[in-house]
Backbone as CSV, one residue per row, in Angstrom:
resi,resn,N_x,N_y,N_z,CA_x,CA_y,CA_z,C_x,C_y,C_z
1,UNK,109.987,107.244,99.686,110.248,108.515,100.354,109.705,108.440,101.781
2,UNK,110.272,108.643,102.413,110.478,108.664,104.091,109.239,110.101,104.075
3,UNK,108.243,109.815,105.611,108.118,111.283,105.448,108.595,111.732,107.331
4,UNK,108.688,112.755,107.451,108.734,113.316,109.225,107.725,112.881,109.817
5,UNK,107.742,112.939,110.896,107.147,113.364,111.911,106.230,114.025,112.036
6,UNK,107.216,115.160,111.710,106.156,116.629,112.011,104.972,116.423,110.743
7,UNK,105.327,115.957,109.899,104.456,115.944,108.497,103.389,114.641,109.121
8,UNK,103.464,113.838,109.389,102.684,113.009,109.612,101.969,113.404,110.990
9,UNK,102.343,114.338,111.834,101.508,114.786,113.200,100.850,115.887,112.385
10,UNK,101.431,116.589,111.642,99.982,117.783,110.779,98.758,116.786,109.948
11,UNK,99.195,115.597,109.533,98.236,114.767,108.467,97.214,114.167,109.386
12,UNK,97.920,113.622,110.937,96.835,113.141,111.501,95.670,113.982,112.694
13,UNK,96.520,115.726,112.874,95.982,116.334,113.544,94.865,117.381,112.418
14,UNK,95.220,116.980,110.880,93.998,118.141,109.866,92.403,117.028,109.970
15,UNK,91.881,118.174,109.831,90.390,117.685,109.944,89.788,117.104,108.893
16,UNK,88.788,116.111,108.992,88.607,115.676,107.814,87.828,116.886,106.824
17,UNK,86.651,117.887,107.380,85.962,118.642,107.379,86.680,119.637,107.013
18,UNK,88.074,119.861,107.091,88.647,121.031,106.431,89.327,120.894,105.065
19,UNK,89.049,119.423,104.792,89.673,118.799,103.184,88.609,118.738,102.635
20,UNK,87.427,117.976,102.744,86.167,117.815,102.458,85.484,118.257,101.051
21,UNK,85.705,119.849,101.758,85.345,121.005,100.884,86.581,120.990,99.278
22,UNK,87.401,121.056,99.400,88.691,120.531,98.271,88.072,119.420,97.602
23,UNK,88.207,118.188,98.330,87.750,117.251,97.482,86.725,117.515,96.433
24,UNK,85.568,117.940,96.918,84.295,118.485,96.268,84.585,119.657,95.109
25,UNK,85.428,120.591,95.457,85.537,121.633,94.523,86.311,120.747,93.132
26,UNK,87.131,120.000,93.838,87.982,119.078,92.790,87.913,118.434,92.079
27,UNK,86.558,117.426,92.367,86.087,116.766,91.270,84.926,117.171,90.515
28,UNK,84.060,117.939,91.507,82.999,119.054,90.293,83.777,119.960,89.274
29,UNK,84.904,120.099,89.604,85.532,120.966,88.275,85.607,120.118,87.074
30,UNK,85.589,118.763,87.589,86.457,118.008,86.357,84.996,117.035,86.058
31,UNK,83.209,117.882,85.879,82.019,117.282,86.208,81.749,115.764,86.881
32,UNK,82.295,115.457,87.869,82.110,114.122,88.562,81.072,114.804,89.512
33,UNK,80.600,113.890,90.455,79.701,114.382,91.452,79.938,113.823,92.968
34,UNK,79.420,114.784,93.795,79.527,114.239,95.145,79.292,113.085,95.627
35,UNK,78.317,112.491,94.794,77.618,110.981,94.743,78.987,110.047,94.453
36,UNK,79.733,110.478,93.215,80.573,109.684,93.069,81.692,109.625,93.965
37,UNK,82.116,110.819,94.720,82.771,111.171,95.891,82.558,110.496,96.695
38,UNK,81.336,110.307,97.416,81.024,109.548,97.919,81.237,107.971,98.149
39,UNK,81.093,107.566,96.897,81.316,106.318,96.210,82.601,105.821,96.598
40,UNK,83.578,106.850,96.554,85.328,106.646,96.700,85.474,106.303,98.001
41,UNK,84.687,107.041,98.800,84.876,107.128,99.903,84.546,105.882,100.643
42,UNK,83.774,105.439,100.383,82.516,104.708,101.045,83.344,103.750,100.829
43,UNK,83.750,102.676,99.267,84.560,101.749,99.356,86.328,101.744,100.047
44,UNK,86.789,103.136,99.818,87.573,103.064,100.846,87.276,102.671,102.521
45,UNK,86.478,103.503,103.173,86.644,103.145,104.202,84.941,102.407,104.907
46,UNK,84.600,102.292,104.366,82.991,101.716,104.763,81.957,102.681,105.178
47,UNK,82.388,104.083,105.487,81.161,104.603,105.400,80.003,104.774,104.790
48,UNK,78.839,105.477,105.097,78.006,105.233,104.644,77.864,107.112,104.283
49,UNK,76.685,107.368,103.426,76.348,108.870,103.024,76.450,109.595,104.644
50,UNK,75.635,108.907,105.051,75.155,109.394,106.727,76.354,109.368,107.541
51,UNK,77.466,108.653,107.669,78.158,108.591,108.398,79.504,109.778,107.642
52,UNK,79.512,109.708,106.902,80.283,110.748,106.068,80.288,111.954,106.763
53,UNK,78.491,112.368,106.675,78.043,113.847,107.115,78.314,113.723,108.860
54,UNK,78.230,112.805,109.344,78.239,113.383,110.846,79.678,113.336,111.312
55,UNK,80.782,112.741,110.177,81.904,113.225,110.648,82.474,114.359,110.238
56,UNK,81.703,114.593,109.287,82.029,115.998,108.669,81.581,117.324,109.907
57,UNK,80.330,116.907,110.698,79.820,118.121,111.602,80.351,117.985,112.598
58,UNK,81.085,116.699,113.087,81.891,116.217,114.186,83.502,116.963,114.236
59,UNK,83.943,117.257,113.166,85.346,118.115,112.518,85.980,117.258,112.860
60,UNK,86.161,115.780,112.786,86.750,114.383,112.967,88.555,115.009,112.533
61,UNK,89.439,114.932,113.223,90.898,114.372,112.738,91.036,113.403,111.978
62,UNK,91.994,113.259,110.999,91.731,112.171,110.207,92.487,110.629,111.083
63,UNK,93.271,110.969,111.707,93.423,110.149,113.241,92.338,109.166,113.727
64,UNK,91.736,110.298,114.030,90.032,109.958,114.144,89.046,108.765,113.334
65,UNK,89.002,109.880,111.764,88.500,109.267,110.674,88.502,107.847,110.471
66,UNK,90.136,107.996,110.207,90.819,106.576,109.691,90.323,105.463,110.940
67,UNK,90.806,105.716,112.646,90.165,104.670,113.512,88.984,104.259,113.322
68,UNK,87.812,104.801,112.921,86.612,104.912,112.745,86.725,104.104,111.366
69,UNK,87.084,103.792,110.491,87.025,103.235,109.334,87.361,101.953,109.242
70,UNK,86.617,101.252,108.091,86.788,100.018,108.235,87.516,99.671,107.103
71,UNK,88.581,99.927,106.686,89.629,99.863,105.614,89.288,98.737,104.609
72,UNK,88.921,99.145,103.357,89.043,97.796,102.512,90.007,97.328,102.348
73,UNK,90.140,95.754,101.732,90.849,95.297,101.839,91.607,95.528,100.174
74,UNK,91.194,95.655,99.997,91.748,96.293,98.716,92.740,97.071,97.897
75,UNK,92.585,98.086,99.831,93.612,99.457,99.663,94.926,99.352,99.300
76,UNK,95.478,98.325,99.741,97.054,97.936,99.530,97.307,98.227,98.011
77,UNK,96.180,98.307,96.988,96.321,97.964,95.668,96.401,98.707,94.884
78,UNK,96.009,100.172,95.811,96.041,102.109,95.432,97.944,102.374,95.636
79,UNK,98.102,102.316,93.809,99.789,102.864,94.338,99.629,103.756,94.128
80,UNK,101.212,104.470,93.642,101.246,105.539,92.505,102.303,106.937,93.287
81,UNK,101.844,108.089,92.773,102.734,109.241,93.389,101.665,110.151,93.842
82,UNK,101.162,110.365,94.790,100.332,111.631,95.535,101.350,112.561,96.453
83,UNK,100.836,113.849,95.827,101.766,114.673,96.964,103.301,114.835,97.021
84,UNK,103.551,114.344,95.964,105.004,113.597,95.579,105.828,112.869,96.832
85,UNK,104.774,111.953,97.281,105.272,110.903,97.595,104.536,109.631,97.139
86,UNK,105.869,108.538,96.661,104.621,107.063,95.910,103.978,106.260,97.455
87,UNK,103.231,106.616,97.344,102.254,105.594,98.228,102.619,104.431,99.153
88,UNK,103.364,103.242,98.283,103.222,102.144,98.976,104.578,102.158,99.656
89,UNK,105.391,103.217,99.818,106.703,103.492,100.020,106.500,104.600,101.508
90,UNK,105.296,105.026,101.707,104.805,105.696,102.708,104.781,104.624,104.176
91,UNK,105.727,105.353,105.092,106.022,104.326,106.014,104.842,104.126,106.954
92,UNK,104.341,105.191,107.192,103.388,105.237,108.587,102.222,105.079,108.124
93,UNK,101.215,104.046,108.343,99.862,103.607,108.368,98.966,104.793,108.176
94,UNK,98.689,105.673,109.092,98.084,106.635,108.879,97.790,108.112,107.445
95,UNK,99.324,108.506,107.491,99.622,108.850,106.578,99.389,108.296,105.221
96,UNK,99.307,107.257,105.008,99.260,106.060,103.871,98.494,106.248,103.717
97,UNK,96.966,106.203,104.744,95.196,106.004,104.651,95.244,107.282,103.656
98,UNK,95.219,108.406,104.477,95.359,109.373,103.824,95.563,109.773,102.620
99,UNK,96.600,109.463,102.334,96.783,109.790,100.698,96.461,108.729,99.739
100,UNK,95.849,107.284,100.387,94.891,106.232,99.799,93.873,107.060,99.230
101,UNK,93.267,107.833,100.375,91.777,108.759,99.640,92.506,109.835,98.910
102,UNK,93.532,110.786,99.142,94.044,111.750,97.872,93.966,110.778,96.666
103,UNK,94.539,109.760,96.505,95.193,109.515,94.972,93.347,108.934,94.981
104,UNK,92.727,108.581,94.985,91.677,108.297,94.820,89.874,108.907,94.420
105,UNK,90.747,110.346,94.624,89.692,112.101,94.618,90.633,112.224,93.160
106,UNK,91.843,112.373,93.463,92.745,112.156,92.112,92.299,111.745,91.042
107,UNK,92.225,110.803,90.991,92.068,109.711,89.642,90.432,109.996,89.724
108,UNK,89.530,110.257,90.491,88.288,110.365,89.886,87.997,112.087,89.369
109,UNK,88.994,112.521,89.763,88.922,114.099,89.208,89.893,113.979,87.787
110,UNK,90.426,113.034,87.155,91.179,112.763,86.409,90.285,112.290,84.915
111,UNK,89.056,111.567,85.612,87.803,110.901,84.792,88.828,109.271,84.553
112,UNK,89.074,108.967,85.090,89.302,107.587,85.296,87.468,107.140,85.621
113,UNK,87.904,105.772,84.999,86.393,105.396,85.134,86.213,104.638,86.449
114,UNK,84.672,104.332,87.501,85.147,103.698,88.639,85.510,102.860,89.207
115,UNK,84.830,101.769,88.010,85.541,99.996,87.998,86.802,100.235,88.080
116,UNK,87.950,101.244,87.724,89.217,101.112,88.020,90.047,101.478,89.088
117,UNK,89.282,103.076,89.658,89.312,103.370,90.748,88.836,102.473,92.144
118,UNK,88.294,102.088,92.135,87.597,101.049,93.295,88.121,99.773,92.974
119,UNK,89.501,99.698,92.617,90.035,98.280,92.183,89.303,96.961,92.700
120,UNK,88.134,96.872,91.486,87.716,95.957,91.332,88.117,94.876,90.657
């Protein structure tokens, strides 16, 4: 699935700091923890706890985010359908990062365990 333009200039102009809060409500519903949030995060893109929070007070674009990140190499290996679009069929780089970390808040709000999530 192809996406626009316009859809991919709203994905790279939303803040990371205005999803943040979602993520968190999302997987404490389903008892995971921020720690483990964290966890997702961190092997996705190399941050660290600390670097998390100051892009969070920074209101980083995910534009932003994603430049700032040091992409595992791994990511290519996150398929699937987020957003109802499948992933590896997502044309634009950015957009892709993006819903790399959705399907990935996903599946740990799902109780997937993390050895599977963090395709190890």
């Amino acid at each position: 699935m192809k996406t626009t333009p316009e859809h991919n200039q709203r994905i790279a102009s939303m803040t990371f700091a205005s999803v943040y809060p979602h993520y968190v409500t999302k997987v404490e519903k389903k008892d995971r923890t921020i720690e483990e949030l964290h966890q997702v995060i961190t092997w996705l893109t190399g941050f660290t706890e600390k670097d998390i929070q100051k892009l969070i007070d920074e209101k980083v674009t995910f534009e932003a985010f994603f430049d700032k990140a040091n992409l595992n190499p791994n990511a290519h290996l996150i398929k699937g359908v987020i957003c109802g679009y499948r992933i590896e069929e997502i044309d634009n780089p950015l957009t892709q990062q993006v819903r790399y970390l959705d399907k990935l808040v996903d599946e740990l709000a799902k109780g997937r365990k993390m050895e599977k999530i963090l395709r190890s």
